[in-house]
N, C-alpha and C positions, 0 to 999 in steps of 0.2 A: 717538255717533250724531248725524246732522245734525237742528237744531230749528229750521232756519230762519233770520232776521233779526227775527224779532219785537221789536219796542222797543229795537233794537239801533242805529239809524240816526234820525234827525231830520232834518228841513228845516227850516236857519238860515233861508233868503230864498227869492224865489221874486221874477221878475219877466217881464214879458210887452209884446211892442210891439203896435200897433194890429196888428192882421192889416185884411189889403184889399186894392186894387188899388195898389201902392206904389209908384208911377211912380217918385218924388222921390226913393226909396233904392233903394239895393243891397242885396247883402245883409250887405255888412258894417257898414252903418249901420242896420238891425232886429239885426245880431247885441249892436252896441253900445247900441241902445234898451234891449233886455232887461237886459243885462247890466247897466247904469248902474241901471235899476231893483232888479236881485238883488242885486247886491253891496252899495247902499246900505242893503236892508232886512235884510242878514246883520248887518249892521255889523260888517263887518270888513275890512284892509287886501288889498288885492287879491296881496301878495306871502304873504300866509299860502295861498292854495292849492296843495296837494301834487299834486295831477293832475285831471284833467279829460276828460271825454267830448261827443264833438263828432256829430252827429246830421243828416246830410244823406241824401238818398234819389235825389235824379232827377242824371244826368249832365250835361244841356242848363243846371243852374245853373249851371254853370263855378266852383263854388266848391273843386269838387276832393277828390278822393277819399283825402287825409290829413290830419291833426291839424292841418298848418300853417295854414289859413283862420283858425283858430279864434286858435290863438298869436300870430300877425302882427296879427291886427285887434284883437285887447286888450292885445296887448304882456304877454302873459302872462311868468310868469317863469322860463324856461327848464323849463317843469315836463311831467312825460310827459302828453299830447294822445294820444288813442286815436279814430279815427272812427268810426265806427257804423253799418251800413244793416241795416234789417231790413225793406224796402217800408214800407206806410203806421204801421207799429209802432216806427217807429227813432226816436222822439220818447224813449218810452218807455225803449227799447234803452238810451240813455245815461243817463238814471237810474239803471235797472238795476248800469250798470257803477259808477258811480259811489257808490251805495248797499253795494255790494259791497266796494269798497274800505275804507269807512268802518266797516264788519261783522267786516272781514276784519283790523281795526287794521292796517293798512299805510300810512291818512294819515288825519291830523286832519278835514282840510279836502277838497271834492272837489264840483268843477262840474261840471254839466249844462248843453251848450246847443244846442237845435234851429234850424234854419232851411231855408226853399225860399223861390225866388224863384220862383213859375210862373206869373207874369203873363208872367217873360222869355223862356220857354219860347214863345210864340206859339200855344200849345192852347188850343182851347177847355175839353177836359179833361184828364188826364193823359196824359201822352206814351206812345205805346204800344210792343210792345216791350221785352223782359228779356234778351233772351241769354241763352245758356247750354245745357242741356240739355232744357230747357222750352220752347224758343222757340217747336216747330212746336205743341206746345198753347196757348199763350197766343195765338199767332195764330187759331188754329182756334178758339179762347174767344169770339173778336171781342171788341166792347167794355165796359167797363165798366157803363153800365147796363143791356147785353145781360145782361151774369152773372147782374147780381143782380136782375135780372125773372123769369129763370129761380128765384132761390130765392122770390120772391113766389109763383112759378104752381104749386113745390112745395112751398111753406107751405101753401098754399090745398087742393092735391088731400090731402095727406097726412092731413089734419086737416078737410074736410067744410066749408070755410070757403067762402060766397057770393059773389060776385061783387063786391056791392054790400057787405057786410060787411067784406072785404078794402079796399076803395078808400077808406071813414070811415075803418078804423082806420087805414091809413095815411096819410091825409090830416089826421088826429088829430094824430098823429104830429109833421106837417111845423108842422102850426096852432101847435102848444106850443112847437115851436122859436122860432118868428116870432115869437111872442107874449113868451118869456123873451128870447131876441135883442134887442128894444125897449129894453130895460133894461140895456145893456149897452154902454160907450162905446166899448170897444175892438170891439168883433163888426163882421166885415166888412158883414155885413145887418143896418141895426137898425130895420126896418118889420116892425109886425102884418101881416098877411093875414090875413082873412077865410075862412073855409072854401068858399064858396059860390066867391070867387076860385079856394082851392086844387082843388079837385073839378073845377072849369072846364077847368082850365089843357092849354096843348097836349102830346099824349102823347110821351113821349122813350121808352120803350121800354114795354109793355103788360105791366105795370099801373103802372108807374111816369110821372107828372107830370112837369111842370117843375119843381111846388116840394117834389119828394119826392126830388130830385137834390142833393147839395151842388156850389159851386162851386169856382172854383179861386183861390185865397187864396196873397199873399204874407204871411212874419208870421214870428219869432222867439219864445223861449221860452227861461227858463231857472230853475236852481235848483243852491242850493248846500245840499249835506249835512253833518253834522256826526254827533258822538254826543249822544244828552239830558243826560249828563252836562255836556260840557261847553256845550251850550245853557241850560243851568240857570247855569252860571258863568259865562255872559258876562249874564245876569241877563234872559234870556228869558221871556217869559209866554208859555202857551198855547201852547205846545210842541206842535208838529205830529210822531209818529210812523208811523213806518213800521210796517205789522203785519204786510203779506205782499209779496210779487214773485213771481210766477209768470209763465211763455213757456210754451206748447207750440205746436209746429210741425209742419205735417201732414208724412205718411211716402210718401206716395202712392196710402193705399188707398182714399180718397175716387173717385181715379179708377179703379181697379186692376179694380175688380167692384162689384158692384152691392149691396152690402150697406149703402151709402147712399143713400140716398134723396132726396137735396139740400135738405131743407127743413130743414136747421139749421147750427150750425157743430161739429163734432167736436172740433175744439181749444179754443175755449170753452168747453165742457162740462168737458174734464179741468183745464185750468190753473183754473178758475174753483173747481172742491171741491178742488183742491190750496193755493190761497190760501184761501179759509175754513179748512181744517184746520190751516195756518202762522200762523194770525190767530184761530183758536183759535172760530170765531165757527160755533154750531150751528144757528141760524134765522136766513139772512140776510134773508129776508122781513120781519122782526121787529128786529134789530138792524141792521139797513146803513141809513140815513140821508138818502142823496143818491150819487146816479151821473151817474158819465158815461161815456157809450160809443160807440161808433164807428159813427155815424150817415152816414158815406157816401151811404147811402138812407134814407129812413124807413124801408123794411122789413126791414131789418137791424139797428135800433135794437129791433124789435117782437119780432124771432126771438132774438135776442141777451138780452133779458129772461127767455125762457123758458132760454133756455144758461147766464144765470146761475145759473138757481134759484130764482129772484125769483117766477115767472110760472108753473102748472104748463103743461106739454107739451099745445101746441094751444088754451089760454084765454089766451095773451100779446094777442090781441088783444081781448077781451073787458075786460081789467085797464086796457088802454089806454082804451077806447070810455067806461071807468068812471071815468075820472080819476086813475086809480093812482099814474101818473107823473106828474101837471103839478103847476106848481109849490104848489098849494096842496093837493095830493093825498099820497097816504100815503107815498109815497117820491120826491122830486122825481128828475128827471130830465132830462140838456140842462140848466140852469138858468141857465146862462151862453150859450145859444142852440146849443149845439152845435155839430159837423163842419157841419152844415147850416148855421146862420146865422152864426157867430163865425166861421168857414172853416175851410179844412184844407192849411195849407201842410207838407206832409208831413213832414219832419224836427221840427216844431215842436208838430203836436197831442197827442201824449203828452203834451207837459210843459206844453203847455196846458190838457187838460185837470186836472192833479194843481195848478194856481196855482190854477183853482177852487174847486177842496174844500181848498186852501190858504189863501185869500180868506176862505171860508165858518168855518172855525175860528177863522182872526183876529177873525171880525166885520168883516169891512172890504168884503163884496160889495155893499156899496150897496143899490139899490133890491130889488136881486134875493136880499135874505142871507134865509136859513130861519132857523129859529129851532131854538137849541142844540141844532147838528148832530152826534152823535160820531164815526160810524164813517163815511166816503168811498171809494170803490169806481170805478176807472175800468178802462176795457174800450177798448184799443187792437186792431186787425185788419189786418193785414198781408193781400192777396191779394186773390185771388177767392174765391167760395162752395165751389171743390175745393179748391186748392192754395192754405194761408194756414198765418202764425203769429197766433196771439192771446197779449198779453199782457197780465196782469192786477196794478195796485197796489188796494194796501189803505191808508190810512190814516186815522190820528185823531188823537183828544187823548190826549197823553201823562199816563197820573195815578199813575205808581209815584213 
């Protein structure tokens, strides 16, 4: 019977390039940032990797929709390259596969690397448009902080939440990003704002600000996997495991009838108690440490808390307004500034977020490190507020 990957898989390295407006590179020079940083911190020869998972999302990057971007710009070594889209989740998606691998004894060795270049893109947000069987919906969706205004104004009706209650906690929200963002040399935004600014600010769709929108971020990301076993014989400390991986991906009854009500995520909900139950973890309230999750908006960050389980159903913003999440509160959150201030170059925020609560175990977060964090939790979102995948890592400190 399947138990999972629990403590099955380790992160040897994990490295990360400035995310921002990256005029000066491509993106095969952020895929080689990252990578120069990972490979060094595996410390291992770059010919020992047995396969590798490649993590792009938008077409307009011309990087190309095969393993080759990835092989050609590191001179990889003839080893299978797998590409990967899963919308804004496909950061993640290559971990996954790659964790897999390494679970699955098929190779020692096995790389992860994200990247989007969508400054080259010419959007102001993300390029609109999926093809496929969906198109005439996602057309008729309109845009992106259209979606997800819509799950704000059904956060608010389903749950009796104010006007005025709903726009602090949200603005709460954006405040804590900007504020952990500060501390953070690689984050595309690294200015505080002030609440009285964020509350000010001009309305992009209602109820959502200026500064409750992320922007749009060039940036790379990566990580190499191993077992603890042999992370332990190349004479490793503080052994990063893996404790769970879960994807679920909506079916289409989000739109299909009316039995949802748009004020949460459906697939968050199940992937999220299918990775505690693989991570073996019975009060994440109490055990989970530090998150990160897919703050797109602030109020996705807010609704996403209660999808965990963290937050109960309709007090996610009450736990916010309380300090629950910020950094010096009972469960940090964003810590590293988030989708919102670190940015969100789509192929690459998965595995940026997991270099943070990778950072945070070494001890090596800098200004921004919690103190003796165990358990890390990150929450990728692929979609809009119907049609989405959520996928969810777990990890910690390795102590068998």
């Amino acid at each position: 019977m399947a138990k999972g990957i629990k403590d099955k898989v380790a992160i040897l390295g994990m490295g990360c390039s400035k995310f921002g407006e990256r005029w000066d590179s491509g993106a095969e020079e952020l895929m080689l940032e990252a990578f120069k940083e990972c490979i060094a911190d595996a410390g291992i020869d770059m010919k020992q990797l047995q396969a590798a998972w490649f993590s792009t999302a938008i077409d307009e990057v011309h990087v190309g929709k095969s393993g080759i971007p990835l092989s050609t710009t590191l001179r990889l070594p003839n080893i299978p390259v797998t590409h990967v889209e899963n919308m804004c989740a496909s950061g993640t998606e290559a971990f996954r596969g790659a964790c897999y691998a390494v679970a699955s004894g098929a190779v020692d060795f096995a790389l992860a690397l994200g990247v989007e270049k969508l400054k080259d893109t010419g959007y102001g947000g993300l390029p609109g448009g999926r093809g496929g069987p969906l198109q005439a919906l996602w057309s008729a969706n309109g845009t992106a902080p259209g979606n997800f205004a819509q799950l704000a104004t059904a956060y608010q009706t389903a749950h009796g939440v104010s006007d005025e209650d709903l726009k602090r906690a949200i603005g709460h929200v954006s405040w804590k990003s900007h504020q952990n963002g500060a501390k953070n040399p690689k984050a595309h935004l690294q200015k505080a704002v002030d609440m009285e600014t964020i509350l000010k600010a001009p309305m992009i769709a209602s109820p959502l600000g200026l500064f409750d929108c992320c922007g749009v971020s060039d940036g790379a990301a990566a990580a190499i996997v191993t077992t603890p076993e042999i992370a332990k014989a190349l004479g490793k400390n503080n052994i990063v495991s893996v404790k769970a991986l879960q994807l679920s991906v909506s079916n289409g009854s989000e739109s299909g009838h009316n039995s949802w009500d748009g004020s949460y995520f459906h697939t968050t909900r199940i992937a999220s108690k299918k990775a505690y139950e693989e991570a073996g973890i019975k009060d994440p309230r109490k055990e989970v440490s530090m998150f990160e999750v897919h703050d797109c908006f602030s109020v996705t960050e807010l609704v996403t808390m209660e999808d965990l389980h963290i937050s109960e159903t309709g007090k996610g913003w009450k736990d916010v307004l309380d300090g629950f999440y910020d950094a010096d509160g009972k469960i940090p959150c964003q810590i590293d500034g988030g989708l919102k201030c670190f940015g969100h170059p789509i192929g690459a925020s998965g595995l940026r977020m997991l270099y943070e609560m990778y950072l945070q175990f070494q001890g090596r977060a800098g200004a921004r490190q919690l103190k003796d964090p165990r358990i890390g939790m990150t929450h990728n979102l692929g979609g809009a507020p119907r049609e989405n995948v959520s996928s969810i890592s777990i990890v910690g400190r390795y102590d068998s």
